[in-house]
N, C-alpha and C positions, 0 to 999 in steps of 0.2 A: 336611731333617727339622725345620725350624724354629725351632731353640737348639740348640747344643752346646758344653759348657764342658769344656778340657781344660786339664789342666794340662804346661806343658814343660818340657826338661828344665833349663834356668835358673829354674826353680820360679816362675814368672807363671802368672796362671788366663789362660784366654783362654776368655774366650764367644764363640759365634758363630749369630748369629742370621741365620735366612733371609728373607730379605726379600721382598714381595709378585712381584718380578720374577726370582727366586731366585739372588740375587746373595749373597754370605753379608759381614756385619759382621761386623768383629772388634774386641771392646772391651778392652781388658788391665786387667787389675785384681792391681795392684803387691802383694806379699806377702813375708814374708820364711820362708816354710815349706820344706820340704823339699821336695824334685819326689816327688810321687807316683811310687813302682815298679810294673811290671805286674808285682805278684806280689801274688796275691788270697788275703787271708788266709781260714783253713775257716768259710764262712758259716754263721753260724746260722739258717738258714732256721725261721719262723715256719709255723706251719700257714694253708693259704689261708680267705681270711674268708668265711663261709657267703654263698649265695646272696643269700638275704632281707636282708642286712644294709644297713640303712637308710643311704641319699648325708646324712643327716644331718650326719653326719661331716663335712661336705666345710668346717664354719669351723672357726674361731681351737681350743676348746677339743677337740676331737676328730675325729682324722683317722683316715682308714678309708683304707690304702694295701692294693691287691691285690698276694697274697705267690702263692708257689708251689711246692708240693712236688716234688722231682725222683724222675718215675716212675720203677722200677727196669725197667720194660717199656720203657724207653726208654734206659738207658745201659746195661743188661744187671749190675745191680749186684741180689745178691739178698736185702738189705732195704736199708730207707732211712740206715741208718746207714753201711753199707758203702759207698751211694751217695754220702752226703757224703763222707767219707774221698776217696771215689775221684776225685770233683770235685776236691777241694782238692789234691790230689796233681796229679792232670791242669795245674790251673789255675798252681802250683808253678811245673810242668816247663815248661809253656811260654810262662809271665812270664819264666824263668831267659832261654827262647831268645830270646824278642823283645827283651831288652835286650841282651843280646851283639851281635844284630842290629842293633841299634842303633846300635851303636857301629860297626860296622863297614862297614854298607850306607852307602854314599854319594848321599844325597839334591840332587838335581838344584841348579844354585843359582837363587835367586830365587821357589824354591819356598815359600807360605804357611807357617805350621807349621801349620794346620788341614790340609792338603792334605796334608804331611808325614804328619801321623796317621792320614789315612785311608790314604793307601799304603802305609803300616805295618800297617794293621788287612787290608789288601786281600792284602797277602802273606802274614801269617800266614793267612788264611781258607784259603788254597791247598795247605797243608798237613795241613789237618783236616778231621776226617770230620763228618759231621750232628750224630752225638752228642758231639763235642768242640763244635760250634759252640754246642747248644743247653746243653752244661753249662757254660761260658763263658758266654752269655746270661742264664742264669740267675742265676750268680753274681751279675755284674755287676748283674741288679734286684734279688738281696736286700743286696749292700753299698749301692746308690738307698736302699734303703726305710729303713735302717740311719740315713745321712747325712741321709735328710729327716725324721725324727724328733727328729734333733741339731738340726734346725732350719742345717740347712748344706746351702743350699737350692740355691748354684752346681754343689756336687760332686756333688747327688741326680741333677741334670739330666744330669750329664757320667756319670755310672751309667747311667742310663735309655737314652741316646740310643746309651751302646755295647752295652747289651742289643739295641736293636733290628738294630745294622748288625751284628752276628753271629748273627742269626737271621732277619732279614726276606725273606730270597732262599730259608729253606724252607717260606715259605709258598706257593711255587711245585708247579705240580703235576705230581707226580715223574712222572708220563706223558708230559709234553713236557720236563721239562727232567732226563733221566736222567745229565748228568753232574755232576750236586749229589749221587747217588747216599746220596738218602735216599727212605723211604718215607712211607706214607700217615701211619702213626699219628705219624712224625717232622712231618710237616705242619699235622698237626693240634695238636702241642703247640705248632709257631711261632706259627699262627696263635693261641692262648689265650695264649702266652707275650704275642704282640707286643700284641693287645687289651689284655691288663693293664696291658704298660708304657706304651701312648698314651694309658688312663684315668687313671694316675699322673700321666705329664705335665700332664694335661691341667688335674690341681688343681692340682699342682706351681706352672706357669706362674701362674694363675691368683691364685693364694697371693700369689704374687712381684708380681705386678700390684699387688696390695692394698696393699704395702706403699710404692708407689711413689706421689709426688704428682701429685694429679690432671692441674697444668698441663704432667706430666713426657710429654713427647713417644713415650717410650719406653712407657708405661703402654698404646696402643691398639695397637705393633706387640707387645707379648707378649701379650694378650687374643687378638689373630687369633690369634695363634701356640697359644695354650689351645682355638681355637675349633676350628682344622682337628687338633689331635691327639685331641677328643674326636670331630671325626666319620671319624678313621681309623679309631679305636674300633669305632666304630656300622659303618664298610664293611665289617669285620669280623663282629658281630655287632648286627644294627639293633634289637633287643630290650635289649641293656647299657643298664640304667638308669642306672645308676654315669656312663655316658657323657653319656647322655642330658642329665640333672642337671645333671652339669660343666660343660655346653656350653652348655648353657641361663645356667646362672651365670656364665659367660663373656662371654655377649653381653649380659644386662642388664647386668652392670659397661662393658661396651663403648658399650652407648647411651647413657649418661651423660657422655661427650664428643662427640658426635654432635650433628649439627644436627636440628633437629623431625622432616624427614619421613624423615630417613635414622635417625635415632632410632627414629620410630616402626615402620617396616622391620624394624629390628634386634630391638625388642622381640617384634615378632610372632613372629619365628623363635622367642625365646627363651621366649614364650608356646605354641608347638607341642611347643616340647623339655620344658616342663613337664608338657606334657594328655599328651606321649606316655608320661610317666614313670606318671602318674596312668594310664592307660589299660593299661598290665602292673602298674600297684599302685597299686590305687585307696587305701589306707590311708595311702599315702605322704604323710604331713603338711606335711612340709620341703617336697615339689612344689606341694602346694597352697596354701600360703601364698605362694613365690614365684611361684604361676600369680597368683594375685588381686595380689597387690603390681605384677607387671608391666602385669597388666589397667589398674589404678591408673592407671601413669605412660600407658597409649596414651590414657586418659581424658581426664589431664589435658594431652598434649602435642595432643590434637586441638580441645580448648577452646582451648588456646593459639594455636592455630594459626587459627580460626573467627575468634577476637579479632585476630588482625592481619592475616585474609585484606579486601582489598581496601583495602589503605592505603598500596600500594606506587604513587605516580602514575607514568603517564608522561606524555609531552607535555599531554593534555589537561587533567592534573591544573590549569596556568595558566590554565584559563578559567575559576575557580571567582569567581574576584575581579573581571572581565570583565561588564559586565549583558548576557545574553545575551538575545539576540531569540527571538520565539515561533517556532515553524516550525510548519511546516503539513506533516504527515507523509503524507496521502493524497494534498491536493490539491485535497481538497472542503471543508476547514474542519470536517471533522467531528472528526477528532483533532487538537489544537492542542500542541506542548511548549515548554516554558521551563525550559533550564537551571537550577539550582539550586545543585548542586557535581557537579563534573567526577568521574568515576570514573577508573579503571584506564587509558582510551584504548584497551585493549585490542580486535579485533574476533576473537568468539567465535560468528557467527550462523551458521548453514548453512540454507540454502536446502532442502535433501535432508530434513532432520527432517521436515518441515511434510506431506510427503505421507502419506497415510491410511494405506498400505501402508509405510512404510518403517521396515525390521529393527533403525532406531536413533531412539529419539525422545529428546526434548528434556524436562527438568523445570527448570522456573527457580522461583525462590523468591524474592519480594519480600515488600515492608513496603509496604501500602497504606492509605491514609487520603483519607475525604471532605471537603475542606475548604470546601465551601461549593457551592449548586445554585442554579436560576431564574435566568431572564433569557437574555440573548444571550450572552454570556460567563459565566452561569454563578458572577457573585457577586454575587447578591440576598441569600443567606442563608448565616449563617457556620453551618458544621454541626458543626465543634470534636469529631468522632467518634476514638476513640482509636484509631492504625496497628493492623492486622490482618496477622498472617503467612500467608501460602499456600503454598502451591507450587501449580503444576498443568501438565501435559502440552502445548506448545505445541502450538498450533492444537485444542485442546480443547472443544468447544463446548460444556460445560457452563461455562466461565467465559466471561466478557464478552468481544466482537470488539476492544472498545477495550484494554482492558488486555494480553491480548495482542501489541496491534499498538505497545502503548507500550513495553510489556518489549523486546520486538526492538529499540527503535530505543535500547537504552543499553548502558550499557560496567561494568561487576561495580564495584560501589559508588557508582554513581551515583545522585543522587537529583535529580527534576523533578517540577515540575508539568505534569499533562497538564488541558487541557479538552475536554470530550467529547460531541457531541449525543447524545441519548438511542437515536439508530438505532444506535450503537456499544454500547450496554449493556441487550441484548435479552435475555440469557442466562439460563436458571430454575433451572439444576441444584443441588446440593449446593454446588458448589463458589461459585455467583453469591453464592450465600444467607449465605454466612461472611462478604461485604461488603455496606458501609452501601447502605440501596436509592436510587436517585436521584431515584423516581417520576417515573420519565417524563419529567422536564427536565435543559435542560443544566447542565452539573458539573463543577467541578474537584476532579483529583486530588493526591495527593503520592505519586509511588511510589520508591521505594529498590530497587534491583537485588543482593538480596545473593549466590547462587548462581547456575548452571548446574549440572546433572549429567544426565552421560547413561547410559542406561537401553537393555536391549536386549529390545526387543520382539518376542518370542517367537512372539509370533501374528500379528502383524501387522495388529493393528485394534486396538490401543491400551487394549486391556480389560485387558492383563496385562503388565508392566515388570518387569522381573529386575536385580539388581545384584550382582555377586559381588567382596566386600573381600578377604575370604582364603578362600581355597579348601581349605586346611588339607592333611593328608599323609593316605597312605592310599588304600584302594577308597571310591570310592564307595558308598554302602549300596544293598543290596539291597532288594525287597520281603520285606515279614517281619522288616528287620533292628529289634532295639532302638536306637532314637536318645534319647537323653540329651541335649535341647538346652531352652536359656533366650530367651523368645521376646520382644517387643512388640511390642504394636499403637499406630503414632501415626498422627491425623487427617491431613486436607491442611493445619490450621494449626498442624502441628509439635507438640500439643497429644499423650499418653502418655493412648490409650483403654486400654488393660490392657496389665501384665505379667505373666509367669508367676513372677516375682518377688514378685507382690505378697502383703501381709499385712495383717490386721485392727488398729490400733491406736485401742483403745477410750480417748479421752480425753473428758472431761465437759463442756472447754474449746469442741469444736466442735461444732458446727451437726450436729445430731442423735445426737453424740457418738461418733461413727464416723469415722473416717480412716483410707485410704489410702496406705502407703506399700513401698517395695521394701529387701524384705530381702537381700543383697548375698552373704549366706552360704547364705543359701537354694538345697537341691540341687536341678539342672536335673531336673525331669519328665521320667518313660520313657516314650516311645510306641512305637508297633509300626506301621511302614508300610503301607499300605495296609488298616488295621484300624482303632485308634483316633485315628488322631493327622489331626488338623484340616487338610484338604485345602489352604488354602496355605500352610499350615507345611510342609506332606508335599510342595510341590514345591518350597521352597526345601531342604527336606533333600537331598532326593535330586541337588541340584546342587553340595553341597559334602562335602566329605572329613570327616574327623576334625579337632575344631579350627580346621573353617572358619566364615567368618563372610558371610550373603548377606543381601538382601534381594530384596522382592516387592511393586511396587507393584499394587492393581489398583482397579480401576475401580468393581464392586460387590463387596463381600466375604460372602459366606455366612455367615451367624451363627457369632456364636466360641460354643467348646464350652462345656456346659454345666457339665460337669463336668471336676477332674484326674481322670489316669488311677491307676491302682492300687487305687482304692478308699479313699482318705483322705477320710474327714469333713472336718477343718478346712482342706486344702486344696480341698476342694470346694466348704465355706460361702465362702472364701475369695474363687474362680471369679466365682461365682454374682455376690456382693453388690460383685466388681470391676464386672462387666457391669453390675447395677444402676443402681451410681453413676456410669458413664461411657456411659451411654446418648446414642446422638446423639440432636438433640432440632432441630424445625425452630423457624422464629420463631413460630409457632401452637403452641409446646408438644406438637405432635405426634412420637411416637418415626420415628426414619428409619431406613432399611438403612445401613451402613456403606460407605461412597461416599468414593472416593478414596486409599481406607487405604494404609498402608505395615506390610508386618507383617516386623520383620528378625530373623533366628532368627541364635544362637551355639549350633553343633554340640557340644558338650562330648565326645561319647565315642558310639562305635559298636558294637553287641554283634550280629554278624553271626545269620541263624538256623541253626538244626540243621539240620549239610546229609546227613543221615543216617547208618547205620549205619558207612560210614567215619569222622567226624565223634570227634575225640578228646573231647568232650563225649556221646557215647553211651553212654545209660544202659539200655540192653535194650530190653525189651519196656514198661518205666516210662514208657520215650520215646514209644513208638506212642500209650498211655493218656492222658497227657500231651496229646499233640497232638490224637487225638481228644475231649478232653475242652475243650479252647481252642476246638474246631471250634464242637461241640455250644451253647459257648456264644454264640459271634457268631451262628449260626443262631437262636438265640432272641431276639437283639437284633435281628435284620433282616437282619446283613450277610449278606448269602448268599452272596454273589462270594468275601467272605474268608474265609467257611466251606468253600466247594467247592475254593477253596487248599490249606488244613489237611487235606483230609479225602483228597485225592488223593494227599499227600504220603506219609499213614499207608499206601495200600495201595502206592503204588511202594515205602514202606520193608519192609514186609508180606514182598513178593514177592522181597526180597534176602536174608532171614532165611531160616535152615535148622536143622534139628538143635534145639536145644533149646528148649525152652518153646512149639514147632508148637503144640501145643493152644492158647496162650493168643496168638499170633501171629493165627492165624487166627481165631478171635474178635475180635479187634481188627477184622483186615481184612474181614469180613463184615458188623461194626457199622459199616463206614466206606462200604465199600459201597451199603449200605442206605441211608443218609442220603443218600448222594449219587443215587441214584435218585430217594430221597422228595424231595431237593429240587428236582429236573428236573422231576418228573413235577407234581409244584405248581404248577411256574413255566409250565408249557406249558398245561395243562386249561382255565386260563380264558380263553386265546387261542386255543386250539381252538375252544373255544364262540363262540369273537365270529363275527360274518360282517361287520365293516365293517374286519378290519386289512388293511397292504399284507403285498405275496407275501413280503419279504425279513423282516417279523415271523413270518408263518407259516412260512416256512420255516425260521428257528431256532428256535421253539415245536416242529414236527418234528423237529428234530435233537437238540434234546432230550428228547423223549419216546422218539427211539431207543435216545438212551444211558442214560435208563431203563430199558429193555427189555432191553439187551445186559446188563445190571448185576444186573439181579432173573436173565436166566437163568442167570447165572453163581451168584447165591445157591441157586436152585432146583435146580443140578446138585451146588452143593457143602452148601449148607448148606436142605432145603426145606420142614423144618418151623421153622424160627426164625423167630421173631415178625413179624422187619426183611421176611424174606424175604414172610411172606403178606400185610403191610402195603401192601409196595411193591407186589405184585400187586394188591391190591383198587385201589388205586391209579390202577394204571394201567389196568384196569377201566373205572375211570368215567372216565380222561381219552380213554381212546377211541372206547368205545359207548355210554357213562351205563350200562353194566352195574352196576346198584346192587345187582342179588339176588343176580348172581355177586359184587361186593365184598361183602355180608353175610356169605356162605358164609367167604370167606375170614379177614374181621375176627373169627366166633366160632370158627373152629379156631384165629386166634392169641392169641384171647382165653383158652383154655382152657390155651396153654404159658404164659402173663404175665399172668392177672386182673388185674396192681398196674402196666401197661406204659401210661403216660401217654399215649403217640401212638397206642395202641391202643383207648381207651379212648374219648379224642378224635374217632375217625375212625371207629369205631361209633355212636356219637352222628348224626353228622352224616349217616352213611349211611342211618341206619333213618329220620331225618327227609325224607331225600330219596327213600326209598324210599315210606314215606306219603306223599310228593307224587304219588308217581307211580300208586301205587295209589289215590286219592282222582282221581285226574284218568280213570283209565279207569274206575271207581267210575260217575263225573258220565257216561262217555260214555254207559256201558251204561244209566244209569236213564234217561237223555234219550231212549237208541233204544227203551228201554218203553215210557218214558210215549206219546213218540209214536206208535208201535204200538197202545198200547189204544184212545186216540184213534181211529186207525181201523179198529180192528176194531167199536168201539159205532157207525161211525159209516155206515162204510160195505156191512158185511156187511147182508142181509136177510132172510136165514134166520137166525132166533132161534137155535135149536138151536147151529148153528154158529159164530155170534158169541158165544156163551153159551164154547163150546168152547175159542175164542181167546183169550177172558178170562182163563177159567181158566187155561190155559199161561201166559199172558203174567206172571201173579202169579204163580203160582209159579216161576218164573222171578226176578222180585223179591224173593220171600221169600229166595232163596236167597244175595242182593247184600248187602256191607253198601254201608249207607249212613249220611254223617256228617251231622251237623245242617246245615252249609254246603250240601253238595247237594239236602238238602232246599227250603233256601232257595230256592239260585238255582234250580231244576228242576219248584218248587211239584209235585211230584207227588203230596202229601197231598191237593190239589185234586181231583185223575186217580183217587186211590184212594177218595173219598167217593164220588165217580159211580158208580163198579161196583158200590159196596156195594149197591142196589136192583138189580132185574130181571134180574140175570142167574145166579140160582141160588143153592142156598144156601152151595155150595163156595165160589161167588166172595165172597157176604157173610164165610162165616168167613176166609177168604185175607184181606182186607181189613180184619175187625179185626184177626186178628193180626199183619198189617204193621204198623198204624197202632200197633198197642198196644208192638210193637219200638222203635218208632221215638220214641214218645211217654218210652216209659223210658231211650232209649239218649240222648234228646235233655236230660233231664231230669241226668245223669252231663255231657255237656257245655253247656249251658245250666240250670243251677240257676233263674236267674228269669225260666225259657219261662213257668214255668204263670200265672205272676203277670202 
């Protein structure tokens, strides 16, 4: 159990602490006090501290000890005072037994006295029933709580640890182990009894550590010891904040004897145990401050660590002082090196990286400089250009063959000059462009080998690099979940293109009086997966837990978002005028895509979504509203895919609803419905119309026009005058015949239930426009087959009379057409009706003006300046 202080009966304290290999130490701490008696005076039990009560408590001025009332449903006592009484009596009578025992059992010889007391403690158990064990238990934490308040922090320990060895055996479950012959709810008390007491110790220890000096050796085994009683706590119950907190405060005192990277180790954990505190109580002040203070020290132990990564030599470090010869690295003279100073020695290259396909690629990070081009060797001209940082993806063919081929051939801190013919430095990409150019001649370099790191290649073509630091505790989020993470974006030369950190500091002092910088307090941004949040953000999230920390290198990055999420103004001018000012830029001043990025997101906190009407966050029929109305609105920003999400959920949730508020249920699920037809049936009609897509576009353009179909008949059986439902019909109308007359019909009977129904209103419009299309096009046919017709009846008939005859029909027939000024145009048929006007009667003269005279007035309503 990890510390135990007892006192014997020659009145010595004895601690004893369990040791990593669980061997127990025994320290004696000399006294001249009385031997404590087991005879337990009548505990004043406190009332237990409310739920909510802030680990604040956990320094110097205010401690928050978990107390416990003793259920009378659990010792059979019928109120709480009779139950004290009855403790104290109980506890009396069998202090009296165990010292008489004492005196009289004969303890083996050579036996510890720590061992002694448990065999003591192990034979009275033998004798007592559940509820003797857990009012014994009891006792013994409120005399702890008593003694740790005196600030008599040995005896508090020696309280606590015999709480737990008279109660931890009924946290067993009385179905397999029925000769403990307690029940459930006696189990259930051990198990809150025991939680309490490991959170106790767990400050207890803790406390005790503080007081101890740093170079005291003893200060890191009682911190473990505070670490594993706060996560006995948590195995207990993994939601105990109180635990949480301790443990957390336990291990940052603990990294402060710690070497860097086992430091930094230690602090993560105790960075997890604070987000997890803040993640069941976000208000929790005390967590947040020691989440950021810890953040802090991993800051600064990993600059620390950066600062003396590659200064460790080995062997090679002695050829620094050595003048080392050129080597010819290929064999053609095209890459030339010359030691400079020796790195590490170390050999870190793999062969396996370099291929196109392979699941592990390579990122090395130098410091490169032109020191001089022209000529055969490359020192005509001193170029004195100042070292450039990069990184970039070995065998990357947007950076140079030579650079490259120079990086391989050195050891992590090395630094050479390379010279290099210009067939070595062919390269155009983003990443060439960040170094000095060589124009075409030969060139020396200075390059510096500061990193490796490897990176796991997801895809296996080198576009997308994954890194995961802390994976953090927890599910994984789902789609739809709330993620609360803090992100950045840096170039390939290490250079910070945006944080979501960042803020406006308006000073007069700079260069157009504008600066950029990262507010540290500033809360992490809510996004919504697969909804708003910025598609490689959204897959480093969804690779880390609660409190993890990943990155994502890629190769071209998609414009970062334009806006934060939630609707904030000044985080949004924020957004905006980051991107502005950190615009990549080539050397013509021209703006570029974001080429090479590293964008590394820190998960803060995960808010799962509403997983329906089971869902202890279910708020009725508010919830279905709710989520329909999220739907409605991605569908008006575009997202359609994360609208048909949203909108499917409301009728699965729809269809588990029963009994009250049906009316307003089904409403819900008939507007959810609808939308998800009208969005099918959209998405499909213009790929219906095409004839150049392939089979497997049309045939999901079909599949969706089904489950349009299957969706409106389901409104039409349940619901088939609502708007949704004759919308979705006209709809699908025109995405299967171009039935525009039958969608008319439709759009003004739902016009008549909703005049004021937006997509109604919309879809009328558009239909009656299509529908004049279509009536203007059979309009042109029929006056083209007139015109042509009269044509030959003047031309070919020979018998007057009869052509006379034809005429006449033919125009009236015409009179009866409308006709728009456009068909006029293109069909000239105003030509066709001057000619009949003579010789062929006086019908066909009057037919003929008063076409012409229709036409002339109808033309004058759409062309105003015909007559002019």
């Amino acid at each position: 159990f990890g510390g135990l202080l007892l006192l014997d009966s020659h009145a010595r304290a004895l601690e004893f602490c369990l040791t990593p290999a669980g061997e127990h130490r025994i320290a004696r701490v000399r006294g001249h006090s009385r031997a404590r008696q087991h005879v337990a005076r009548r505990a004043q039990i406190a009332p237990a501290m409310p739920d909510g009560a802030d680990a604040a408590g956990d320094g110097d001025e205010e401690v928050i000890i978990e107390e416990m009332e003793p259920d009378s449903g659990t010792f059979g006592a019928t109120d709480g005072a009779a139950a004290a009484a009855a403790v104290a009596m109980n506890k009396e009578a069998n202090a009296a037994k165990d010292e008489s025992a004492g005196e009289d059992d004969e303890i083996p010889e050579g036996t510890s006295p720590q061992e002694a007391e448990m065999l003591k403690i192990d034979k009275e158990k033998k004798t007592m029933s559940a509820s003797d064990k857990l009012e014994r238990s009891i006792l013994w934490k409120a005399e702890g709580n008593d003694l740790f308040k005196k600030n008599e922090i040995f005896k508090a320990v020696d309280c606590y640890y015999h709480a737990i060895l008279y109660c931890r055996e009924l946290m067993s479950n009385p179905q397999y182990y029925p000769k403990l012959e307690h029940n459930d709810f006696q189990r259930k008390t051990a198990q809150d009894l025991c939680e309490s007491v490991y959170t106790n110790l767990a400050l207890v220890q803790t406390k005790y550590a503080n007081t101890l000096a740093p170079d005291d050796a003893e200060m890191a085994k009682v911190l473990e010891e505070a670490v594993k009683s706060g996560s006995e706590a948590l195995k207990i119950n993994a939601k105990n904040v109180k635990a949480m907190f301790r443990r957390g405060m336990a291990r940052s005192m603990l990294a402060k004897g710690a070497k860097n990277v086992e430091a930094q180790k230690i602090l993560a954990d105790a960075k997890a145990d604070f987000l997890a505190v803040l993640a069941e109580d976000p208000q929790n002040r005390d967590a947040r401050v020691e989440a950021k203070a810890v953040q802090e020290r991993i800051k600064a132990l990993k600059k620390e660590e950066a600062e003396h990564e590659g200064k460790t030599f080995a062997f090679g470090a002695t050829l620094s002082g050595i003048g080392a010869k050129e080597k010819d690295l290929l064999g053609d003279g095209s890459v030339k090196k010359r030691l400079e100073d020796a790195g590490d020695g170390g050999v870190w290259m793999n062969e396996d990286w370099l291929a196109p396909d392979a699941a592990v690629k390579c990122v090395v990070h130098i410091t490169c400089a032109m020191l001089s081009s022209g000529g055969d060797e490359g020192k005509d001209v001193k170029c004195g250009t100042a070292p450039v940082n990069v990184s970039f993806i070995l065998g990357d063919t947007d950076m140079h063959e030579g650079i490259g081929i120079a990086a391989r051939s050195m050891t992590i801190g090395e630094v050479a000059n390379f010279t290099m013919a210009p067939t070595r430095l062919r390269a155009e990409g983003n990443l060439a462009s960040l170094l000095p150019d060589p124009n075409g001649v030969t060139s020396v370099w200075q390059i510096k080998l500061l990193k490796f790191v490897i990176w796991q290649d997801t895809a296996r073509n080198g576009e997308r690099l994954q890194k995961i630091q802390e994976e953090g505790y927890g599910r994984f989020p789902e789609e739809l979940s709330e993620v609360f993470v803090h992100w950045r974006v840096f170039g390939p030369d290490g250079s910070m293109v945006h944080s979501s950190r960042n803020t406006i500091d308006l000073r007069s002092g700079t260069a157009g009086g504008l600066k950029q910088v990262e507010d540290e307090d500033k809360e992490a941004p809510c996004y919504v997966l697969s909804e708003n949040c910025w598609e490689p953000l959204a897959i480093v999230c969804r690779s880390l837990r609660q409190g993890g920390v990943g990155e994502l290198r890629m190769k071209r990055l998609p414009p970062l978002p334009k806006e934060e999420p939630g609707g904030d103004a000044t985080a949004s001018a924020s957004a905006q005028l980051s991107m502005m000012m950190n615009k990549f830029k080539s050397k013509d001043g021209k703006e570029q895509d974001l080429r090479h990025c590293t964008v590394r997101a820190e998960l803060e906190r995960v808010v799962p979504p509403l997983a329906g009407p089971e869902d202890a966050r279910w708020e009725g029929v508010a919830a279905l509203v709710q989520e329909r109305y999220r739907a409605e609105l991605l569908l008006e920003r575009g997202a359609e895919a994360a609208g048909l999400v949203r909108l499917r959920r409301v009728v699965a949730w729809a269809a588990q609803l029963t009994g009250a508020n049906a009316a307003a249920v089904a409403s819900e699920a008939a507007a959810a419905r609808a939308s998800i037809g009208w969005v099918l049936a959209c998405r499909a009609a213009p790929i219906l119309d095409l004839g150049n897509v392939t089979s497997d576009v049309l045939a999901a353009a079909r599949r969706d026009l089904q489950e349009a179909e299957d969706q409106c008949a389901w409104l039409e059986e349940h619901h088939p005058n609502s708007p949704g439902t004759r919308c979705l019909r006209a709809k699908i109308l025109v995405a299967q015949d171009d039935d525009f007359a039958g969608a008319h019909a439709q759009l003004l009977e739902a016009q008549k239930v909703a005049p004021d129904d937006k997509r109604v209103q919309q879809e009328l419009r558009k239909v009656k426009i299509e529908l004049r299309n279509v009536e203007e096009q059979q309009s042109r046919a029929q006056v083209v087959e007139i015109r042509d017709s009269l044509k030959r009846a003047r031309s070919e008939s020979s018998d007057d009379a009869a052509r006379e005859e034809a005429v006449v029909k033919l125009l009236r027939q015409l009179e009866t057409t409308r006709i728009s000024w456009e068909t006029v145009m293109e069909t000239r048929i105003g030509v066709e009706l001057k000619s009949c006007q003579d010789g062929y009667g006086a019908e066909a003269q009057r037919l003929c003006a008063q076409i012409l005279g229709r036409l002339k007035d109808e033309s004058k309503e759409q062309r105003p300046m015909w007559e002019s």
